[in-house]
Residue frames as qw, qx, qy, qz and C-alpha x, y, z in Angstrom:
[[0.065, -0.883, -0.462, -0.054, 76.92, 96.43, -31.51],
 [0.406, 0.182, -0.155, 0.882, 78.84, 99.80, -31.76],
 [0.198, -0.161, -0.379, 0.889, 78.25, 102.96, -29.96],
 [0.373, 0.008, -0.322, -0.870, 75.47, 104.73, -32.19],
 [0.540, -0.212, -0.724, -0.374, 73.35, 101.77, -31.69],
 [0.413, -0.322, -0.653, 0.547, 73.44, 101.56, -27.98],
 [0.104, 0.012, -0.103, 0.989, 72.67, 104.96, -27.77],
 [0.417, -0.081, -0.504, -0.752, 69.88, 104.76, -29.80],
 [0.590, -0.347, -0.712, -0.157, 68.01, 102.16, -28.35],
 [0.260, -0.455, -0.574, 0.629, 68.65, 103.93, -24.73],
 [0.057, 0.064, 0.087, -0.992, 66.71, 106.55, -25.83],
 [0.583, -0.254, -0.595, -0.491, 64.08, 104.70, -27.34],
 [0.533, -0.417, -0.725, 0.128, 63.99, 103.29, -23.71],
 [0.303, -0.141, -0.340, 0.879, 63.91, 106.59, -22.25],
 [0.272, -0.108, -0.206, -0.934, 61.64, 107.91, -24.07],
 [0.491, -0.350, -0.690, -0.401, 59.31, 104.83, -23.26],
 [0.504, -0.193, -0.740, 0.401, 59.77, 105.66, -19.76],
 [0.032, 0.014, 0.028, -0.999, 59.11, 108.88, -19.86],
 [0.483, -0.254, -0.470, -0.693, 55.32, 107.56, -20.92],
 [0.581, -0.517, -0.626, -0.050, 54.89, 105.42, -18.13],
 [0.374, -0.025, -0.290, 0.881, 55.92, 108.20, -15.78],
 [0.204, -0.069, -0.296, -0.931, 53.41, 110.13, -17.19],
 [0.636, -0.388, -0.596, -0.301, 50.28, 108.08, -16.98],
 [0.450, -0.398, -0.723, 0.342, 51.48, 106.72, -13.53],
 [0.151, 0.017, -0.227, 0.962, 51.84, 110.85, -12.56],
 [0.372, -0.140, -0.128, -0.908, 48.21, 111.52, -14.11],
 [0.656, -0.188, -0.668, -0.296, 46.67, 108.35, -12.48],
 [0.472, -0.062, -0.765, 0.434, 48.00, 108.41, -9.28],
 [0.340, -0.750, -0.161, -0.544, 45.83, 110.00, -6.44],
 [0.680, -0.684, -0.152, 0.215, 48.06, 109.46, -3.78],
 [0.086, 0.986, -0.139, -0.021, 49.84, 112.59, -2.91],
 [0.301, -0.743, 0.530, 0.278, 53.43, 111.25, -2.08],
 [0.731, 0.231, 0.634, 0.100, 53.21, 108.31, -4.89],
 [0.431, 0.815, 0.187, 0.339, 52.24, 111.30, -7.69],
 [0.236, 0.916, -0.305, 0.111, 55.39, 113.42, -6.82],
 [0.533, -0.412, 0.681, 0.287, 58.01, 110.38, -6.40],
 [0.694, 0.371, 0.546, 0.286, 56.62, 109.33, -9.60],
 [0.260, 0.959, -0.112, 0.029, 57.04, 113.54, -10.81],
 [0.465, -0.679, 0.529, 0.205, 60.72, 113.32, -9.49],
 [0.648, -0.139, 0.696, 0.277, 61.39, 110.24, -11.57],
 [0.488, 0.743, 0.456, -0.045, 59.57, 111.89, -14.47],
 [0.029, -0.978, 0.183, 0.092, 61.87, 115.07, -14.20],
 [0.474, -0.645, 0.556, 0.224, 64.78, 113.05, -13.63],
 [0.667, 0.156, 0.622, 0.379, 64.32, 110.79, -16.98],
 [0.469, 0.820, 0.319, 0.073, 63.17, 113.31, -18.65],
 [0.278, -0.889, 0.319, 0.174, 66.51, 115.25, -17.57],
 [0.636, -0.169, 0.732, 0.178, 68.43, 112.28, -18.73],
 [0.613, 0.596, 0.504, 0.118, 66.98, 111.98, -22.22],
 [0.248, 0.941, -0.226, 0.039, 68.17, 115.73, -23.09],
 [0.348, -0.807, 0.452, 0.153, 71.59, 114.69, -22.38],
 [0.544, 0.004, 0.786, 0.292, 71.77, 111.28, -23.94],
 [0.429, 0.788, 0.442, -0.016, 69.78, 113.15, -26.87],
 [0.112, 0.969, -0.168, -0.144, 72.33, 115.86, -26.90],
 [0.423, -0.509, 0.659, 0.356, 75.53, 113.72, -26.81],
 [0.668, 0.301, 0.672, 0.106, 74.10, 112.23, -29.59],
 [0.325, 0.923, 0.201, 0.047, 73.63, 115.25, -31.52],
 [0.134, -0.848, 0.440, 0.265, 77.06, 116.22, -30.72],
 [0.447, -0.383, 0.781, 0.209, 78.25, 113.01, -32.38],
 [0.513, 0.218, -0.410, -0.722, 76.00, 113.63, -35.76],
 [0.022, -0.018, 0.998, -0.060, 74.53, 110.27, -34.41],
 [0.093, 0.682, 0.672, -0.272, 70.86, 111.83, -34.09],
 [0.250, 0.049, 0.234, 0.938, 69.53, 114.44, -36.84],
 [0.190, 0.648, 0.565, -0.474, 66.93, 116.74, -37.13],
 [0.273, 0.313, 0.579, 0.701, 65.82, 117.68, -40.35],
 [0.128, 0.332, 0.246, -0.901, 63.63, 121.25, -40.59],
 [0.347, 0.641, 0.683, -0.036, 60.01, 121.00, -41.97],
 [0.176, 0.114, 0.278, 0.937, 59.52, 123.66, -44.69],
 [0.395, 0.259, 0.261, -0.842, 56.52, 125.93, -44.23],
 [0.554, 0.166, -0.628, -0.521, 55.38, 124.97, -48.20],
 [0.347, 0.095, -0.932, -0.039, 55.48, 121.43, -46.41],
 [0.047, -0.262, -0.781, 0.564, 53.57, 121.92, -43.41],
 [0.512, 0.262, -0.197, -0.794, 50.65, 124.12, -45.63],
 [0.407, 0.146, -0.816, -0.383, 50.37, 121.06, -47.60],
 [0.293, -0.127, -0.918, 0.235, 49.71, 118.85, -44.92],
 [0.072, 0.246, 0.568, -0.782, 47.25, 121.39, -43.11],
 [0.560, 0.303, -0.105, -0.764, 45.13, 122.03, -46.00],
 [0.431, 0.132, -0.872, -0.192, 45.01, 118.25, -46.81],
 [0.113, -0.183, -0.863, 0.457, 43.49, 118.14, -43.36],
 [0.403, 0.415, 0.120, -0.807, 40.75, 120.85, -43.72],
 [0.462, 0.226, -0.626, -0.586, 39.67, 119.02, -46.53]]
């Protein structure tokens, strides 16, 4: 398993953590519970940009730019 791949897959798990973070934040109704669970929210979510950026620095993660033309298409396909 080489470097790129590890990466990957810790973001995928970041990112899934980032959901249950989320839910637990909007579910919880105790007060110190919903801002240890913000903290941890803030803190993965802090995490992710970094392991997201190193990635990007290492052309391991691209981002490709939507063309307007493209994104018309797709809106007027909806309206329809």
């Amino acid at each position: 398993m080489n470097d790129q791949l590890l990466m990957s897959n810790y973001l995928l798990v970041l990112k899934s953590t980032v959901e249950v973070y989320v839910h637990g934040t909007l579910e919880s109704s105790n007060k110190d519970i919903k801002e240890l669970l913000k903290n941890g929210l803030d803190e993965t979510m802090n995490h992710q940009e970094r392991t997201y950026n190193e990635m990007v620095k290492n052309n391991w993660y691209t981002v490709n730019n939507i063309k307007t033309s493209d994104i018309s298409k797709v809106l007027n396909n909806l309206q329809k």
